[in-house]
N, C-alpha and C positions, 0 to 999 in steps of 0.2 A: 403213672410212671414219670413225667417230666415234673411232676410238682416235689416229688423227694430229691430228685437230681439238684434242683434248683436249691431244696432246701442244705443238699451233701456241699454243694459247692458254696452255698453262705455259712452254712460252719464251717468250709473248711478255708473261708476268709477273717471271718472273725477271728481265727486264733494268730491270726496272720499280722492281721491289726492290732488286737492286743500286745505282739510281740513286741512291735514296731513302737506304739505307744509305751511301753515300758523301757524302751532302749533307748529314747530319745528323754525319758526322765532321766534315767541313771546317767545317760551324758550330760542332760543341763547338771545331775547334782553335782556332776564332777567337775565340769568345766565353769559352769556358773559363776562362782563365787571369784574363780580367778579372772574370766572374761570382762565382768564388771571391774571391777578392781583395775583392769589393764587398760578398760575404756577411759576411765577415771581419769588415771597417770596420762594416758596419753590425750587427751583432751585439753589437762593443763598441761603438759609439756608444750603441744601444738599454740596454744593460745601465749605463752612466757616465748617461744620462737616467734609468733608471729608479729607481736610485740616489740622484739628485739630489730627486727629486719624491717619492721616500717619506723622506727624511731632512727633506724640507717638509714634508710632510703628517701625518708621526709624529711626537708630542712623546716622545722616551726619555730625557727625564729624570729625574732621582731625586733624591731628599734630598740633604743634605749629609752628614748623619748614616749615608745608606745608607756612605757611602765608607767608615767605619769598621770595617765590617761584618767585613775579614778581620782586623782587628788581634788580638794576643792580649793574657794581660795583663801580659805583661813589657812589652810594644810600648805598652800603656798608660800605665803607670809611666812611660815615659823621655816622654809625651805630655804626661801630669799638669806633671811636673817642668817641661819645657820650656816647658808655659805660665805656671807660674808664674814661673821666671827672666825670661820674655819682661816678664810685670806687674812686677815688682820692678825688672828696669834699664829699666824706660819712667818708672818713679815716682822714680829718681833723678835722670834725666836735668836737669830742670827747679829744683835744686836750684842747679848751677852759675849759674846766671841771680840768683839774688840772690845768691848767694855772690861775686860780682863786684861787686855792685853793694854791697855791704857793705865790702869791700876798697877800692871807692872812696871809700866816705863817712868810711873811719877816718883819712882825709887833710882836716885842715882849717885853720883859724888860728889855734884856740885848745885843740890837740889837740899837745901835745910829742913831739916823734918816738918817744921810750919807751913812752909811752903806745901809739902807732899803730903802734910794730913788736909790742906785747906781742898788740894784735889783732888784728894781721895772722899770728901766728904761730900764734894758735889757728885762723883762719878756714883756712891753709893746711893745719892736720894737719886738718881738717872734709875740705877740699877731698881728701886722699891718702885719707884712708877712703872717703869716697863712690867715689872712684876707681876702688881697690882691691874693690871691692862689685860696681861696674858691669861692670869686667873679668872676675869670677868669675863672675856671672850671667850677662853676654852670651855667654861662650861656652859655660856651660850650656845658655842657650837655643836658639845657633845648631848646637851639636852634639847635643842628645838629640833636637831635634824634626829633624834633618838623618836621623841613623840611623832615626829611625820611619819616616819619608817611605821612604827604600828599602826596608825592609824588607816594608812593604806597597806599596808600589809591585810586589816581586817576585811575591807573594802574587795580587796583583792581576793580572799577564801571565800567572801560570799559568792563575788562575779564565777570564781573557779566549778564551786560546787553546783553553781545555778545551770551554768552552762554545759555541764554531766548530765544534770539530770532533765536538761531540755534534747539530748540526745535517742534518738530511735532505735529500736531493739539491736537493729544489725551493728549498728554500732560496739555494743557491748560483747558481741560476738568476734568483733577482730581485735578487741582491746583485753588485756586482763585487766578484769574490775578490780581484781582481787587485793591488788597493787597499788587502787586509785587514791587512799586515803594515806599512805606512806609516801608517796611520789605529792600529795597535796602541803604534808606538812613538811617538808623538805625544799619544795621549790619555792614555798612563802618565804619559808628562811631566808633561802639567797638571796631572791630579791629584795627581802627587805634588809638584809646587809647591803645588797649594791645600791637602794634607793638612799640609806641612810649614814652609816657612817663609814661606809668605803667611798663613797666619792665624794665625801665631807674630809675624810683623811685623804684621795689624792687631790683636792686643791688645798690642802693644807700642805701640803708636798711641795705642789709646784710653787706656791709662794716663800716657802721658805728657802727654795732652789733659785727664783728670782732674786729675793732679798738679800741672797747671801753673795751672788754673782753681781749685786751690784756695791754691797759694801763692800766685795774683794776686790773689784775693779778700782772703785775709790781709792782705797789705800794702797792698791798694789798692782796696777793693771800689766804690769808686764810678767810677772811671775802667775799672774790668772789667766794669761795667754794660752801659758807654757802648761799649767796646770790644765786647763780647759782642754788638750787636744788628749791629755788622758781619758777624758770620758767617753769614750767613743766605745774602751771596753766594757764602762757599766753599763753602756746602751742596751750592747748588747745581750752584757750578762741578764738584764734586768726585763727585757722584753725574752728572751728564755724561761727563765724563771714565772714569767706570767702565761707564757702557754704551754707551758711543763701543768701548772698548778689547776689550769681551766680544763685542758684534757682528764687530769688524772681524776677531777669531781664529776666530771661528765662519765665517764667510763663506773667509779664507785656507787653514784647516784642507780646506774641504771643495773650496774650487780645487785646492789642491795633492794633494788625493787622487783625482779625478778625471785631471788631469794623469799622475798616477806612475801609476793605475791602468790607461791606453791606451799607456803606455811599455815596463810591466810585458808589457803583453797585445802588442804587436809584437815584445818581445825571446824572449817563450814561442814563437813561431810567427815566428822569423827565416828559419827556413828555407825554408816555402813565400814568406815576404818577397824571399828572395833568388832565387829557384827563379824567381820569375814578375819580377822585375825592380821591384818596386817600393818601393825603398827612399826613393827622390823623395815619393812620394806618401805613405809613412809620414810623414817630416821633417814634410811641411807638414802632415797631420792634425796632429801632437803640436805643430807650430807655432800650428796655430788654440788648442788648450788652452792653452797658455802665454801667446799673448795674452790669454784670458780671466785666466789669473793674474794677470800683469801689471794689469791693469784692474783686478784686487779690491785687490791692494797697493796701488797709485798712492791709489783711495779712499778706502781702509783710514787710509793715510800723510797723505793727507790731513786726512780728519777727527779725527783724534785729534791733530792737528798744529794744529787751532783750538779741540778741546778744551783742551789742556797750557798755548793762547796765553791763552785765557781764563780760566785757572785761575791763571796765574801774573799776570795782570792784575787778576784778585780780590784774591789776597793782598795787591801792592802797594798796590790800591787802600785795603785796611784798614787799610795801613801807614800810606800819607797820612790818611787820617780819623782813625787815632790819634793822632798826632804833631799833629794840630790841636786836636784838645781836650785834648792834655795843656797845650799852649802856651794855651789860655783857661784851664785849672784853676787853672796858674801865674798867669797874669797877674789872675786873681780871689780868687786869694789862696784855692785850694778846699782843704781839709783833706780829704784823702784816705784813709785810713787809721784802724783801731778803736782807736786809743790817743789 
């Protein structure tokens, strides 16, 4: 008698079990395909936020000077050179400016045209040598510090890529990888515009801001006094306008890697995409990033769009305030000049 009881109560668990087993299939069928799919999303979501708030929260910046760091010293030499061509055709430049102004004044009433073609003919072999100067050193400048920039620029994608992949698993766990090839060719970029021809053009700047401040003094140091204390607004315009333009690449830089990095991470894993049907629901994820891109450009465009207006408003502004005290200087009869 206890052996049938035993057996009435194991059938009468088995069907028990079976139930159970078939309930918890028809829920994986049901929920399955969605539950993945939402691990997915939310893995890269998790991993683009984490991303985001440690690139907040970490300052990794470095010197200017670290950039240097892979050059060697041939890559030197054509650096040396190219900032000195860069200083030599900025100190030309400014040269032109009275050399016109010369050519006009050799035209007068009491000046015989023999006279005025004899100076006007030395001022134009002045003007073909300066010329000739300008054109051999500009393109010293734009080609030796052009070739540095790649050459460390290349230098630099290898150190970049080498030292990713000497990186330990956990690593790639707080980082989207996903991102790491779109934030590589982007940041090479930069730096090699700032190792090579941006700060090849600003000491080509400051030299020609030198040069010209010292020919205007020459000829006119009392109206370049006057003129001088106008700059205070392009100072300012001008230091604006450069952390208008470093924020708004810092901010676009790090949208559009987020962005590639959730597009990257749908196209690796297309398959269970396409497997379970949600290609719709990809779109509009990568859709919601793309508005956030959107939204940083628009700002970006914006602000730096009333930086440029304000900057170009200083200058005229200067123009007008010059152009007014020259007309008192004239009309007070000012002696201008150390002769």
């Amino acid at each position: 008698m206890p052996l049938p009881s035993q057996g009435n109560e194991i059938q009468m668990i088995e069907p028990v079990n079976g139930n159970s087993k078939s309930q918890r299939s028809e829920k994986y069928k049901e929920g399955g395909k969605e539950d993945k799919v939402d691990t997915i999303i939310r893995t890269a979501e998790s991993k683009i936020v984490a991303e985001g708030d440690e690139t907040q929260s970490i300052d990794d910046s470095v010197p200017y000077s670290k950039l240097y760091s892979l050059a060697t010293g041939s890559d030197k030499v054509l650096l040396y050179v190219g900032w000195v061509a860069a200083v030599i055709t900025g100190l030309g430049l400014p040269s032109f400016v009275f050399l016109f102004g010369d050519v006009v004044d050799s035209f007068g009433p009491t000046v015989t045209p023999e006279e005025a073609l004899e100076e006007i003919e030395v001022i134009c072999l002045i003007f073909v040598i300066i010329g000739v100067g300008i054109q051999i050193f500009g393109y010293m400048f734009y080609a030796f510090l052009l070739i540095f920039s790649e050459r460390v620029a290349k230098r630099t994608r290898i150190a970049y890529l080498r030292a990713i992949l000497k990186q330990e698993a956990a690593w790639f766990d707080l980082k989207n990888y996903q991102e790491l090839s779109s934030r590589i060719s982007k940041e090479i970029l930069a730096i090699q515009k700032a190792l090579g021809e941006k700060f090849g053009t600003l000491l080509f700047a400051l030299a020609m801001c030198c040069s010209g401040l010292f020919f205007a003094a020459f000829r006119g140091w009392k109206f370049t006094l006057v003129v001088f204390c106008g700059t205070l607004t392009l100072g300012i315009s001008t230091s604006l306008q450069v952390k208008v333009v470093q924020s708004g690449y810092e901010a676009q830089l790090k949208a559009y890697g987020q962005s590639a990095g959730y597009a990257e991470q749908a196209l690796n894993a297309i398959k269970i995409v396409l497997s379970f049907g949600q290609q719709e629901r990809e779109v509009m994820n990568y859709q919601k990033h793309l508005d956030g891109v959107r939204k940083t450009a628009m700002k970006t465009h914006y602000t730096n769009s009333l930086a440029v207006a304000f900057f170009l408003s200083s200058i005229f502004g200067v123009y007008s305030y010059s152009f007014f005290f020259g007309t008192v200087f004239i009309y007070n009869d000012v002696i201008n000049s150390f002769q």
